[in-house]
N, C-alpha and C positions, 0 to 999 in steps of 0.2 A: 529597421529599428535596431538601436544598441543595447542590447541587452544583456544583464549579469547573473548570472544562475550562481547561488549559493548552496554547495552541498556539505552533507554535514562530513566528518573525514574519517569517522568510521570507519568504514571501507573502500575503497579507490573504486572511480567512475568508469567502467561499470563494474560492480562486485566480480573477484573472481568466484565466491560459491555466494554464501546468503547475504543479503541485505537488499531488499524492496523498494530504501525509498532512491539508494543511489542507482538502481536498475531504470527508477522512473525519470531519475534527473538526466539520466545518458538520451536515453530514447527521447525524454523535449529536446535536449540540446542539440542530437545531430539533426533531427527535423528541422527546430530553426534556422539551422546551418542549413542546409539541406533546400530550405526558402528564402535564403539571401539577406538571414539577419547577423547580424553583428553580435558574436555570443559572446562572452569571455566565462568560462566557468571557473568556480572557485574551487578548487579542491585538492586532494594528497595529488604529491607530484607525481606517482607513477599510472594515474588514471588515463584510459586511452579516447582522446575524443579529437573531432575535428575543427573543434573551437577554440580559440584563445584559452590557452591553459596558465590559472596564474595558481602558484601553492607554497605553503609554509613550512610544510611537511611532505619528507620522500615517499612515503607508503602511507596505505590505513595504518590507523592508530589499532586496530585489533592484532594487524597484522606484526605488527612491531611491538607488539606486547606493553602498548600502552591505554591501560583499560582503568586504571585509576582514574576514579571522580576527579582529580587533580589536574594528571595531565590529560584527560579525556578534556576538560572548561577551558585550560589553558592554551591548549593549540585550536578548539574550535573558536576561541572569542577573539584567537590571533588573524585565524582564518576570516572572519565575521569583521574583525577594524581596518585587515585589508581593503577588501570588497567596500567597504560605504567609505574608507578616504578616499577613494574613487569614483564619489559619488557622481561628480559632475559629467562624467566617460559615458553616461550612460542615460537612455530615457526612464529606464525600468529596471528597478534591481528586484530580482527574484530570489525570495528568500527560502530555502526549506530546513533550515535549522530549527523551527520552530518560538519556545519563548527564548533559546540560545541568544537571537538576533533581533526579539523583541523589545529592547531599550532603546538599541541603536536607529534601528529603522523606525521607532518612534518620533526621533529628531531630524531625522534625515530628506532635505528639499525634494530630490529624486523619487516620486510615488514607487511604494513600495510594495509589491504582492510577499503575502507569504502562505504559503498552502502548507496546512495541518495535516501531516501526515499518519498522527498518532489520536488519542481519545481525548477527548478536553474535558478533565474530570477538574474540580473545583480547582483546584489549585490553579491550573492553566486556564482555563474559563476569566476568572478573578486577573490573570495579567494580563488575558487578551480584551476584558472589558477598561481596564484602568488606563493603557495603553492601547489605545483605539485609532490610531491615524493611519497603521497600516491596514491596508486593503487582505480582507480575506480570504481564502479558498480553499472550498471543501472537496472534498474526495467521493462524498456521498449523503447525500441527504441525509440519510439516518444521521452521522457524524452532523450536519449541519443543525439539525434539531437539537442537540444535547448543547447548543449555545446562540438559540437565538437573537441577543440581545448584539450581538457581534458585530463590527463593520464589515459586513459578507457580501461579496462582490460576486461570488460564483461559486456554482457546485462543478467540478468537471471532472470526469469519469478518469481513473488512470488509465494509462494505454502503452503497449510494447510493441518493438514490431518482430511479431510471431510470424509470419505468414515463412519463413524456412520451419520453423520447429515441427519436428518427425510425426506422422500420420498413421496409424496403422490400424487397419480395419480387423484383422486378427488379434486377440489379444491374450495376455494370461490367466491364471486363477489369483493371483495374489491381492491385496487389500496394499493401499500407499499411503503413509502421512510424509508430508513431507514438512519442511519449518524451523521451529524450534519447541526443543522439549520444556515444557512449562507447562505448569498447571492453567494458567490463562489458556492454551492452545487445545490442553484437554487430550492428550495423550494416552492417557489414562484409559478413558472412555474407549481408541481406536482399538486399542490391549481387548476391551468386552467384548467387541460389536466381532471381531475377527474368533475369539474363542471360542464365543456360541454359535457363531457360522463353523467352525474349524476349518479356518481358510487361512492361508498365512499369509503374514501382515508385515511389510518393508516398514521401517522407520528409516527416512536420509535425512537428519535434525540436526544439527547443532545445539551442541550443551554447556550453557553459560555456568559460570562458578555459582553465581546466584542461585540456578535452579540445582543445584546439586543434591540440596536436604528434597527436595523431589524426586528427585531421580532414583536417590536409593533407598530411598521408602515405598513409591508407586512405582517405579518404571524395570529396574535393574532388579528385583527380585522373580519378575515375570518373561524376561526374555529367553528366549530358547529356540528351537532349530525353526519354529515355526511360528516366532516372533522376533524378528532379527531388527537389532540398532546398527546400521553402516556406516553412523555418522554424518557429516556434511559433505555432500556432494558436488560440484560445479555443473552448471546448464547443460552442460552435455547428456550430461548420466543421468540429468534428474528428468530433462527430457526423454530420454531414453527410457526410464521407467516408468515413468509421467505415461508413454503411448503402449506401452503393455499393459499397464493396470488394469485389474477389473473395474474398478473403479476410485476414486479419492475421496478420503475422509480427511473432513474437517470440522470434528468436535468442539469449537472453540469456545471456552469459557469464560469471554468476557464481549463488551458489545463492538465488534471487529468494524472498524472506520470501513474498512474494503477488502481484503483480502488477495493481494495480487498471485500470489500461489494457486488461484482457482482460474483465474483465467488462462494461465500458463497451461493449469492439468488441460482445460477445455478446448485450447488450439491444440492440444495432441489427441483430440478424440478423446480425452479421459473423463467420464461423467463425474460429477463431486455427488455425495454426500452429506453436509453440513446442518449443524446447530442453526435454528433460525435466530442469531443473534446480530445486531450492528445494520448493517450493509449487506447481509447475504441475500436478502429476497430482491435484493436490486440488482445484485450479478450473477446469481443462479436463478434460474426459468424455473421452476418447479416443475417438471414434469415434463420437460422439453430438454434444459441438458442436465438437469438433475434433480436432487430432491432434498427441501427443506424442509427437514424434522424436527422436533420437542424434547425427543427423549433417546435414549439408548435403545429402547426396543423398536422406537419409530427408523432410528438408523439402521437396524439389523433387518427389518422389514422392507424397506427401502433397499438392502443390498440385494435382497431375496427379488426382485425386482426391476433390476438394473436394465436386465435385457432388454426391457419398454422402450431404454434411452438410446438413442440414434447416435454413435459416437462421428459418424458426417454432421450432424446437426449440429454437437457442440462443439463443432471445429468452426462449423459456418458463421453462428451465431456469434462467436468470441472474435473473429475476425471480423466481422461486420461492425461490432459494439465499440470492441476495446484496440483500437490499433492505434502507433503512435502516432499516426496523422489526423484520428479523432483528436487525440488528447490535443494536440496542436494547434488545431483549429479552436478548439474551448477558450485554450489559452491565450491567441491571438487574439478573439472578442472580447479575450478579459483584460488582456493591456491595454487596447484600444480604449475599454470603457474607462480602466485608471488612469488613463492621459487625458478624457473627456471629461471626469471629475475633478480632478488635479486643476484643470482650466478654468472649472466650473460650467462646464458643459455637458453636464450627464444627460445620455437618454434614458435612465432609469430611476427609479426612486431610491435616493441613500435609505441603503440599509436592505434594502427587501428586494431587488435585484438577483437572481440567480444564471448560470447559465450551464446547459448541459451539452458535453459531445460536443459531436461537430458541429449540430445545427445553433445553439446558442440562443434558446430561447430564453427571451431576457420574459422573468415572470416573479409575480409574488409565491414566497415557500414558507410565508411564516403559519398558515394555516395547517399545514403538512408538517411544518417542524414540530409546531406545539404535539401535533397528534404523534407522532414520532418519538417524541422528549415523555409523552404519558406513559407511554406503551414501553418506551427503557428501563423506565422509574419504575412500574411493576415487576414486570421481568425477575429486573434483581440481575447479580453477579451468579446465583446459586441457586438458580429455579430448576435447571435439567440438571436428571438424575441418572 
């Protein structure tokens, strides 16, 4: 199959420290390559893959200190008119720009995936309903619930391929967040949960200008020998810490599509701790590789507990679930089904279609989503305390 992967140019494929979703675009693309498809990706010229590399731009835009709204739209929609004039090159252009590339692939002959890799709060909901030709995919049911109404083709789980990343059955005392510092991510909270344990607490975050009036209000008046900010890290080190951890916290405060930082900690033996917010009950086990809490006191109780967690089991478990050749196969039954509707040969019903992992069960989710979409809607942004 010829296929086009569009990544947004943020960071180059694959990130050298953070960015999730260009980690995820790497791990499909060399897969596909990897199966004998015809990739071309789209993205900053210095990304290393074994695909057809086509780009507009030498470096990430972060990296080159191009972070303005301005030239941030400018070079991804350059990137984006590339990619669909070349529409005919290809059977499947795959988009992960998000609504960046949803005009374009709105008009575009060549069926279109685009998998939401962010939250679909009204704003984006409202273009992905008005603009409904391209084919959707979600990251995770919960994410899939907050927009039922959508042309959804598939849910499919992200996947990396982890099976090198560092194992260690011995571990330390210390507490890890890793991510970025933002109030959404809840930083804040890790700062409580490790104070009232008095265990000290890694941050390896990256700190956007945006979240600045945060940081020195909640974050930088609390750091100290025994709450230390190392800043951004690269795979290496984050792995490296990632398999010493006592274990990872993820406070997150708002409803997380998926969380690919958890499955990372979890190939290194590292148990999570997490806010049951978004998508976590879908990729933390409760009480198998970790534990999904309410509150800050549920988290610190949960720490007080860890030992329960088998750090073998959430090595086992995250490599059996989330590896890039699950995600691959997801994705292959999801093209498949876009070239069979495209024909008008579905074998599923438009619209309520999903498919998960490897196996690709094609099923209705709108009963799950609505119940999903409830249960967000009370929640709220601001329910844990």
């Amino acid at each position: 199959m010829k296929i086009a992967q569009i990544s947004p140019l943020i960071e180059r494929v694959p990130p050298k420290k953070y960015g999730g979703t260009e980690r995820v675009v790497s791990a499909l693309t060399e897969e596909l390559v990897r199966r004998g498809h015809e990739v071309t990706l789209f993205a900053s010229g210095d990304s290393v893959t074994s695909a057809r590399l086509a780009s507009v731009f030498p470096s990430g835009l972060r990296e080159a200190q191009q972070r303005s709204l301005g030239n941030v739209a400018t070079w991804t929609l350059l990137n984006i008119g590339l990619a669909y004039s070349r529409f005919k090159e290809f059977d499947v252009i795959h988009d992960h720009t998000a609504f960046f590339g949803l005009s374009t692939g709105n008009i575009c002959p060549t069926p279109v995936i685009m998998t939401m890799h962010g939250l679909f709060d009204d704003v984006r909901r409202n273009m992905f309903m008005a603009l409904r030709r391209p084919y959707v995919v979600t990251i995770s049911r919960a994410q899939a619930a907050l927009a039922p109404e959508l042309n959804h083709l598939a849910t499919v789980y992200n996947g990396l391929p982890m099976e090198h990343y560092p194992f260690a059955a011995d571990y330390g005392e210390y507490l890890l967040f890793v991510g970025r510092i933002s109030k959404d991510k809840g930083v804040h909270y890790a700062i409580d949960v490790a104070e009232a344990l008095d265990l000290p607490l890694i941050i390896a975050a990256k700190l956007d200008f945006v979240d600045m009036a945060y940081f020195r209000e909640h974050i930088k008046p609390r750091l100290s020998k025994r709450v230390r900010w190392i800043g951004e890290v690269d795979e290496s080190e984050r792995n490296r810490l990632m398999s010493r951890a006592l274990c990872f916290l993820h406070p997150t405060n708002w409803p997380e599509p998926f969380g690919l930082a958890l499955i990372e900690a979890g190939a290194c033996g590292c148990p999570v701790v997490a806010f049951n917010r978004g998508a976590i009950p879908e990729v933390i086990e409760h009480g198998r590789t970790g534990y999904v809490v309410a509150s800050v006191p549920e988290m610190i109780t949960a720490v007080r507990n860890i030992d329960r967690i088998s750090r073998r089991v959430c090595r086992a478990r995250v490599l059996e679930r989330f590896t890039a050749v699950r995600m691959a196969d997801g994705y292959e039954l999801a093209y498949a089904e876009a070239l069979r509707r495209a024909a008008g040969q579905s074998m599923a019903p438009p619209h309520r279609g999903a498919m998960y992992g490897r196996f690709g069960e094609s099923r209705s989710v709108v009963r799950d989503r609505k119940q999903w979409a409830r249960k967000a809607r009370q929640d709220g942004p601001n329910s844990i305390s």
